[in-house]
Backbone bond lengths (Angstrom), bond angles and torsions (degrees), N, CA, C in turn:
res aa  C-N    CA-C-N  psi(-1)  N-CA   C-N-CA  omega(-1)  CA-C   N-CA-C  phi
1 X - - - 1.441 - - 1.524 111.41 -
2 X 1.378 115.71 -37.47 1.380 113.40 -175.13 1.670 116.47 -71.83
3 X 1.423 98.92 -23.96 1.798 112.19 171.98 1.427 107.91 -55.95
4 X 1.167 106.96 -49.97 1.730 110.06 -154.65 1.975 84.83 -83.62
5 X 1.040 123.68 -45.42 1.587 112.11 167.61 1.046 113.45 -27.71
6 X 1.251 133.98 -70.60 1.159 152.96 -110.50 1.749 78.84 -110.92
7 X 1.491 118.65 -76.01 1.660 117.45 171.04 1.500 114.47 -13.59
8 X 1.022 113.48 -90.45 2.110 148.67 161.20 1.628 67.39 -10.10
9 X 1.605 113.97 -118.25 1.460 116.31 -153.02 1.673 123.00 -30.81
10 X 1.225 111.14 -49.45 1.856 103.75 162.15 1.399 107.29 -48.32
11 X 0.835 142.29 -82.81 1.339 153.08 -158.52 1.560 94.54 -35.91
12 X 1.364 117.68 -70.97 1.670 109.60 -172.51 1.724 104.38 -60.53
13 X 1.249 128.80 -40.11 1.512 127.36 -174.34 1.824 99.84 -51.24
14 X 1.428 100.20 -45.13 1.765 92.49 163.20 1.192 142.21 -69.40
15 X 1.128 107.73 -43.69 1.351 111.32 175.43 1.971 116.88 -67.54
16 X 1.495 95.67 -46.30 1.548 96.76 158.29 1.737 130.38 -43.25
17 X 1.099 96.88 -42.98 1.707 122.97 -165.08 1.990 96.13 -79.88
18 X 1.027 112.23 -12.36 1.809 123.31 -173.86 1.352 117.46 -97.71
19 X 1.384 118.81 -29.97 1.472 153.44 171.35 1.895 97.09 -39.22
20 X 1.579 112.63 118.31 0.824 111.99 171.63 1.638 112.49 -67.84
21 X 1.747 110.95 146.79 1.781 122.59 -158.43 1.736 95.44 -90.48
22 X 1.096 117.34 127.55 1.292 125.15 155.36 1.704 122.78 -34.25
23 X 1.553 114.05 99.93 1.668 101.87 171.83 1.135 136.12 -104.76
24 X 1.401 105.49 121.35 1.717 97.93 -171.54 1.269 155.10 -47.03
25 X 1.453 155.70 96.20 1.213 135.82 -99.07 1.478 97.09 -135.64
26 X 1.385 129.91 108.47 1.666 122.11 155.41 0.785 127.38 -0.39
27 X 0.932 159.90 137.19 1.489 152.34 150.75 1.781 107.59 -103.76
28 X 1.479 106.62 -52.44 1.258 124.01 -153.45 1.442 93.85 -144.43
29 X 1.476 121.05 142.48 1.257 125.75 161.20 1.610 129.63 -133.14
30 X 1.108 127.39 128.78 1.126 130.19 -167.80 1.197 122.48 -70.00
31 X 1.371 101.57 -52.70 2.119 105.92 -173.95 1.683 86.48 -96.13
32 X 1.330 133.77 144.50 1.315 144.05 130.18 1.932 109.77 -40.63
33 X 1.537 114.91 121.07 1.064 103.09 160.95 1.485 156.16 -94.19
34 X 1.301 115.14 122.11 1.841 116.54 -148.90 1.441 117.60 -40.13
35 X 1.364 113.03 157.70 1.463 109.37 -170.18 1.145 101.52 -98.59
36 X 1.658 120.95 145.64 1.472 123.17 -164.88 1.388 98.42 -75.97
37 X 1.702 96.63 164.84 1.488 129.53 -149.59 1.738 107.50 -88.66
38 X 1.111 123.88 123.08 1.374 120.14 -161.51 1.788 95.16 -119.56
39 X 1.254 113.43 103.66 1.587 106.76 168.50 1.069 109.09 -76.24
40 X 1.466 116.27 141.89 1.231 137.14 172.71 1.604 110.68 -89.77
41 X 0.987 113.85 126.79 1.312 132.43 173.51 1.341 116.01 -74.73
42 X 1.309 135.06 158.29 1.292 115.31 -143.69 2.207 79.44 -153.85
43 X 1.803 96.05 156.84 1.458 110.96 -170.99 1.610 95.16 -54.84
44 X 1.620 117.36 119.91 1.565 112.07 172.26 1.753 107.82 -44.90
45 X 1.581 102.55 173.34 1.679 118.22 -134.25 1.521 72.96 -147.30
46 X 1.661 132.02 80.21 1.509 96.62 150.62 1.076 141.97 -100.43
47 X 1.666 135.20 54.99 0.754 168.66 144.62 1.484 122.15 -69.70
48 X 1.223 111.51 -44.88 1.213 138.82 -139.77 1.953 90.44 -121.15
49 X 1.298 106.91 -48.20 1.447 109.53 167.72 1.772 119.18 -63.83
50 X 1.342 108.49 -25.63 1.442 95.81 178.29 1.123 100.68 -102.67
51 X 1.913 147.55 5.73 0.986 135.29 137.61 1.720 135.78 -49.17
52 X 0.961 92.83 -34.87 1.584 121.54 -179.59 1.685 101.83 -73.53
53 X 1.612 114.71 -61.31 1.317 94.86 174.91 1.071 124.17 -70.81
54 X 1.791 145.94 -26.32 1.006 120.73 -148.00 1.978 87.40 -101.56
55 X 0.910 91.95 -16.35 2.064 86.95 153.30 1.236 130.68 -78.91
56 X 1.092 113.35 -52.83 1.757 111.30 -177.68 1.278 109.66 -86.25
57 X 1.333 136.10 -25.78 1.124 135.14 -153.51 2.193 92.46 -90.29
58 X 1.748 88.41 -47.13 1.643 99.24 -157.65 1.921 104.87 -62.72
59 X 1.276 107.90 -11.50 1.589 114.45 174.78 1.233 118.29 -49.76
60 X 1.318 124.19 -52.30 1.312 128.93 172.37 1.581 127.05 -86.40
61 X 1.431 116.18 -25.11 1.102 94.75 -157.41 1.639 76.21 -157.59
62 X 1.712 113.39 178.12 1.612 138.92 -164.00 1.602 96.93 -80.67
63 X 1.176 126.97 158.93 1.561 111.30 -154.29 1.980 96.89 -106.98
64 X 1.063 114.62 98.27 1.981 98.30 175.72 1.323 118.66 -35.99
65 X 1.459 126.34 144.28 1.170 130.62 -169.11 2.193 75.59 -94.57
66 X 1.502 105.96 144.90 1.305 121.49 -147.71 2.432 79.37 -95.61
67 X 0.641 121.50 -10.54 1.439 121.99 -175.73 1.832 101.69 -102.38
68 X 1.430 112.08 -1.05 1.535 106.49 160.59 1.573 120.68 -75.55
69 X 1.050 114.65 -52.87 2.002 112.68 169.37 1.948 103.10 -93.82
70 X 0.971 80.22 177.02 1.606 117.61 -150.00 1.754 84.63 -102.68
71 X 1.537 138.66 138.18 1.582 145.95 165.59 1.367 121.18 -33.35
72 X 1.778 98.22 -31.35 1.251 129.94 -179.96 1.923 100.77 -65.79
73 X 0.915 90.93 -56.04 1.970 106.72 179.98 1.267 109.26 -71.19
74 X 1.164 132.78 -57.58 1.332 136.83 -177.97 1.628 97.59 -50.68
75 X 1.282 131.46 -46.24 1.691 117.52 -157.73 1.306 116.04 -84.79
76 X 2.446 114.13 -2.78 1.197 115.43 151.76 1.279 129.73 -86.57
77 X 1.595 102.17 -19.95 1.615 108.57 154.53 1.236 131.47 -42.73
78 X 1.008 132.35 -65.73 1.391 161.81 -140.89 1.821 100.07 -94.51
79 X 1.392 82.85 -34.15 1.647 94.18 169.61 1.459 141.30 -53.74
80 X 1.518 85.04 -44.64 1.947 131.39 167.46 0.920 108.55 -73.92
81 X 1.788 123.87 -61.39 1.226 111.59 -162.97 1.850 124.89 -92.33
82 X 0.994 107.68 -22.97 1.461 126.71 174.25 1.856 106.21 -44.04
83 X 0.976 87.07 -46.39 1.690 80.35 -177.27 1.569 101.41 -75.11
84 X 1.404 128.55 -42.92 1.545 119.63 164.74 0.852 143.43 -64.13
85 X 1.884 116.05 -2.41 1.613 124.68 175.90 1.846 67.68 -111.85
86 X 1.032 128.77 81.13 1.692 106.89 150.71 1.550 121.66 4.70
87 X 0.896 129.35 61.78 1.399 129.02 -166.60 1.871 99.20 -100.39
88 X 1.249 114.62 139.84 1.329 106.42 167.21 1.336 120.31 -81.63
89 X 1.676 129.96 173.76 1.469 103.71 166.18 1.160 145.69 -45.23
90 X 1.537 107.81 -41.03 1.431 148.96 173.80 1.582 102.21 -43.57
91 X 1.463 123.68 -71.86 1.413 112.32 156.25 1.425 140.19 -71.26
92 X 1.204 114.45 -1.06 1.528 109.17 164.46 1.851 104.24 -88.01
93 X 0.811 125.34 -15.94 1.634 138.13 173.79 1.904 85.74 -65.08
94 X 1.113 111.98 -101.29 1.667 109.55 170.91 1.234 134.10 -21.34
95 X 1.622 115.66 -49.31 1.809 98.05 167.21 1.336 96.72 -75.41
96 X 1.248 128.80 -77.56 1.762 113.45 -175.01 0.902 120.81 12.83
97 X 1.341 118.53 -87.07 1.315 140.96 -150.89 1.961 82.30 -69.58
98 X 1.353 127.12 -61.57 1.231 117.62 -164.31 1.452 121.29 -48.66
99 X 1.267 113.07 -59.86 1.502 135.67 160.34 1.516 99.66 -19.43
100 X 1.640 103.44 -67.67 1.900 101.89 -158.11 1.387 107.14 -78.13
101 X 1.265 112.70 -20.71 1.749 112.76 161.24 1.487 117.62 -51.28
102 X 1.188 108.24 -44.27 1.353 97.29 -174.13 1.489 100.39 -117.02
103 X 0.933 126.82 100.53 1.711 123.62 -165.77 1.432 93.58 -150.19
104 X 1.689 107.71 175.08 1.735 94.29 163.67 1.450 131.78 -80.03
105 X 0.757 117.84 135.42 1.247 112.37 171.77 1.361 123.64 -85.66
């Protein structure tokens, strides 16, 4: 008798426990919510772009001389690596532009 108790009560703790949860629903809202934040990107910096690379970039690894790929190459580079030097937009706008400035032509 105590088996089948014991059965019976699991059984409802599951089936209870499966029961889609009540979600709470707006009705009314008080504050309007703000519209997300759009950084503005700013006129590239190349100055400021080959500062950035030969720091962030030179941490990990030997620095490319920027006249080995082609503007064309550099903008799949930069593509790859930007997210692995943590770079914000703001500085990938700056090496970019630096890189493809001086790239091959």
């Amino acid at each position: 008798m105590k088996i089948s108790s014991a059965a019976i009560l699991f059984v409802l703790i599951i089936l209870f426990s499966c029961q889609k949860k009540a979600m709470p629903v707006i009705t009314a809202r008080t504050i309007e919510p703000s519209a997300p934040k759009t950084e503005e990107l700013s006129v590239p910096d190349l100055p400021a772009g080959k500062q950035i690379f030969t720091n962030r970039c030179g941490r990990c690894h030997g620095l490319p001389d920027p006249v080995q790929y082609t503007a064309k190459r550099w903008e799949a580079i930069m593509a790859l690596m930007a997210p692995k030097a943590k770079l914000s937009k703001q500085e990938q706008v700056h090496v970019t532009a630096w890189v493809k400035e001086n790239a091959a032509k």
